[in-house]
N, C-alpha and C positions, 0 to 999 in steps of 0.2 A: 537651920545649920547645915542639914543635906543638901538643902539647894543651893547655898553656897560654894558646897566644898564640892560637887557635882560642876556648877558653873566655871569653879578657877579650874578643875584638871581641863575642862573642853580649851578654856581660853589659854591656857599654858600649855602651846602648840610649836612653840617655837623649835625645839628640838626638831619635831616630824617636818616643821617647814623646812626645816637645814634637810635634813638626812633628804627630802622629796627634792630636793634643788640640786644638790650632789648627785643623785639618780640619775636627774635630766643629765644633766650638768657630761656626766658619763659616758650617756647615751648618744648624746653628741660627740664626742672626743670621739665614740668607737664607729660613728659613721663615718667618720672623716679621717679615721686612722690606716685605713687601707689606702688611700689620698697619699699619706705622708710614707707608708711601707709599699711599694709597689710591687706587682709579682715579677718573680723572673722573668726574664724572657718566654722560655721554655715551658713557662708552669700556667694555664689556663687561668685567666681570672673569676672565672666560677668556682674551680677546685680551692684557689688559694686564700689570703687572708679573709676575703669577702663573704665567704662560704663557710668558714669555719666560724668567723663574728657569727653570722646570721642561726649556725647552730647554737650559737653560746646563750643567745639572746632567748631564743626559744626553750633551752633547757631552763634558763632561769624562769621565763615562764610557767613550764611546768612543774619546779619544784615550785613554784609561789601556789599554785592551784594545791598540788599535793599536800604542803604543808598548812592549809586552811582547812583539810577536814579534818581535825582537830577539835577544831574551835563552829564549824557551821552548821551543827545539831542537821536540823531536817535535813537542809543540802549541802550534806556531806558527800550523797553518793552522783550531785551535780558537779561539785567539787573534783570527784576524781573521773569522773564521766571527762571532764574539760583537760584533766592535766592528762590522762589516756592519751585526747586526741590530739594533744602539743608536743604529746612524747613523739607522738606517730611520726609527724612533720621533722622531729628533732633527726629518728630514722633516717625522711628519705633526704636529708640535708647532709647525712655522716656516711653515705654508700660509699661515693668515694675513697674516703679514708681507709674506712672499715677492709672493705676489697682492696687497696693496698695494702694494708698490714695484715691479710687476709692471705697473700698470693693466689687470690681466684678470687671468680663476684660474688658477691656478696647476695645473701637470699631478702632481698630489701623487702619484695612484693608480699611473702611468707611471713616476714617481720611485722608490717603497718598491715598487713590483715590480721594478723593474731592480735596484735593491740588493739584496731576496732574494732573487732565481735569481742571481747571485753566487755570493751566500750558500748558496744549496743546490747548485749546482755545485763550489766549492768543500768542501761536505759529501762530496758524491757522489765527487771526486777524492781524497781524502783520508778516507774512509770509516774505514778502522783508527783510527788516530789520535782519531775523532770518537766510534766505540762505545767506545773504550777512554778517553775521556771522561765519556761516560754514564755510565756504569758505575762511575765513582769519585766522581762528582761531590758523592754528599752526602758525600765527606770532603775538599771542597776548602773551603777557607773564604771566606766570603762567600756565598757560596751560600745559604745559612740567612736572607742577608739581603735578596737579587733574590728568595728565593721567597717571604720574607714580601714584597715590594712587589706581585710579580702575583697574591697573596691580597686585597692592597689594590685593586687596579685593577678584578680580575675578580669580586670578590665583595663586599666591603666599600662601594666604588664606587658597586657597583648598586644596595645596597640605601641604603646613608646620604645616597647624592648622588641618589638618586630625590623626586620629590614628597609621592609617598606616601605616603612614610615623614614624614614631616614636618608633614602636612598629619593624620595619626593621629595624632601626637604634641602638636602645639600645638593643634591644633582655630581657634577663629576666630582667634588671635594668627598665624597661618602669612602667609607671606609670599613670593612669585616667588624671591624674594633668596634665601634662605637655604639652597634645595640647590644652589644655582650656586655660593654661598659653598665651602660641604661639600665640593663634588664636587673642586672646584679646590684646596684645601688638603690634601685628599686623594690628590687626584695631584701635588702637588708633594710630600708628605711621601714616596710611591713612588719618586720618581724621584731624594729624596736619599738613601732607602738604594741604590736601586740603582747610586749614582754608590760609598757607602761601599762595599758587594759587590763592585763591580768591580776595586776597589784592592785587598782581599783576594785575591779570584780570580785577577787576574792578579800580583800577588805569589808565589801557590802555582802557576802555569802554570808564571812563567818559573823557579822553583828543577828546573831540571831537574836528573837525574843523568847523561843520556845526551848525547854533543857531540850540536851542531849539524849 
C-alpha cells in the first residue's frame, strides 16, 4: 500500500511539469524582452534593461540556493556557500544602479569581498561537507547547466563579445555596437541557465537522506 501511494505522488508530476515549462517558458520571454524594449539612445546597453534582467536572474538564483537550506540537512552550509557566491555576482551586476542612486561609486570591490570570505569561511568551517560536494558534483543536476554558463562568460564572452572578432568577420560593415550588443545577450543568456541550474542543484541538495 506504501509502494503504491509512494508510486502515484512520483507519477502525478503534472503540476511540476506545467509550473517547470512556464519557468522556461519566462526565461525565454526575458531574453528576448530587451529585443522588444530597446535602450534609449543615450542610455548604455550594458547599464540598461539587459543588465538589470541579468541581475534579476541571478537574485532569483540565490534566493533558490538560500531558500534550500532549510530542507538540505548536511549541505546546508553548500547551500549557502553557493547563494553567498551568486549574491556576489548579483553585486557586481547592480554597481551601476547602486552608484546612481548612491550620488558617488559605489564600494563594489568592499562589497563582493566581504561576501566571499563569508563564503570561504564558511568553506573552511564546514570543509567535509564541501569536499564531499566536489566530489559528487557532476552527478547533481544542474550543474551541467552553471558549467555550461561559466564556459559562456569565461570563454565564449571573450572571444564573441570582443572587437576583434567582429571587426575580422564584417570587415568595413563592423560597428562599436555590435560586441557591446554580443557581449550583453550573452551574459544574460549565462545567467538564465545559471538561475535554471540553481533550481536543479538545489532541488538535488535539499533531497537529503540524512536528518537535519
Amino acid at each position: 500500500m506504501e509502494t503504491e501511494t509512494a508510486t502515484t505522488r512520483r507519477g502525478s508530476s503534472w503540476l511540476r511539469t506545467v509550473v517547470r515549462g512556464a519557468l522556461i517558458c519566462a526565461g525565454s520571454i526575458a531574453i528576448l524582452l530587451p529585443a522588444w524594449l530597446p535602450n534609449r539612445p543615450s542610455a548604455p546597453l550594458g547599464r540598461g534593461t539587459v543588465e538589470l534582467l541579468q541581475a534579476l536572474l541571478l537574485a532569483g538564483a540565490s534566493a533558490v540556493f538560500f531558500g534550500a537550506t532549510a530542507h538540505a540537512g548536511r549541505n546546508r552550509p553548500v547551500c549557502r556557500i553557493l547563494a553567498l557566491i551568486v549574491a556576489a555576482a548579483v553585486v557586481g551586476e547592480l554597481e551601476d544602479f547602486v552608484s546612481l542612486m548612491m550620488g558617488r561609486p559605489f564600494p563594489e570591490n568592499w562589497v563582493v569581498g566581504a561576501i566571499l570570505l563569508v563564503a570561504l569561511l564558511t568553506g573552511i568551517r564546514h570543509r567535509r561537507a564541501v569536499v564531499g560536494f566536489v566530489g559528487t558534483v557532476g552527478t547533481h543536476a544542474g550543474s551541467g547547466l552553471i558549467a555550461a554558463a561559466l564556459l559562456i562568460l569565461y570563454v565564449f564572452d571573450r572571444v564573441i563579445g570582443g572587437p576583434r572578432f567582429w571587426q575580422a568577420a564584417l570587415g568595413k560593415a563592423y560597428a562599436p555596437e555590435i560586441p557591446l550588443i554580443c557581449k550583453s545577450y550573452l551574459e544574460l543568456l549565462a545567467c538564465y541557465l545559471i538561475f535554471i541550474g540553481a533550481i536543479g542543484l538545489a532541488l538535488t541538495l535539499a533531497r537529503r537522506d540524512d536528518p537535519a
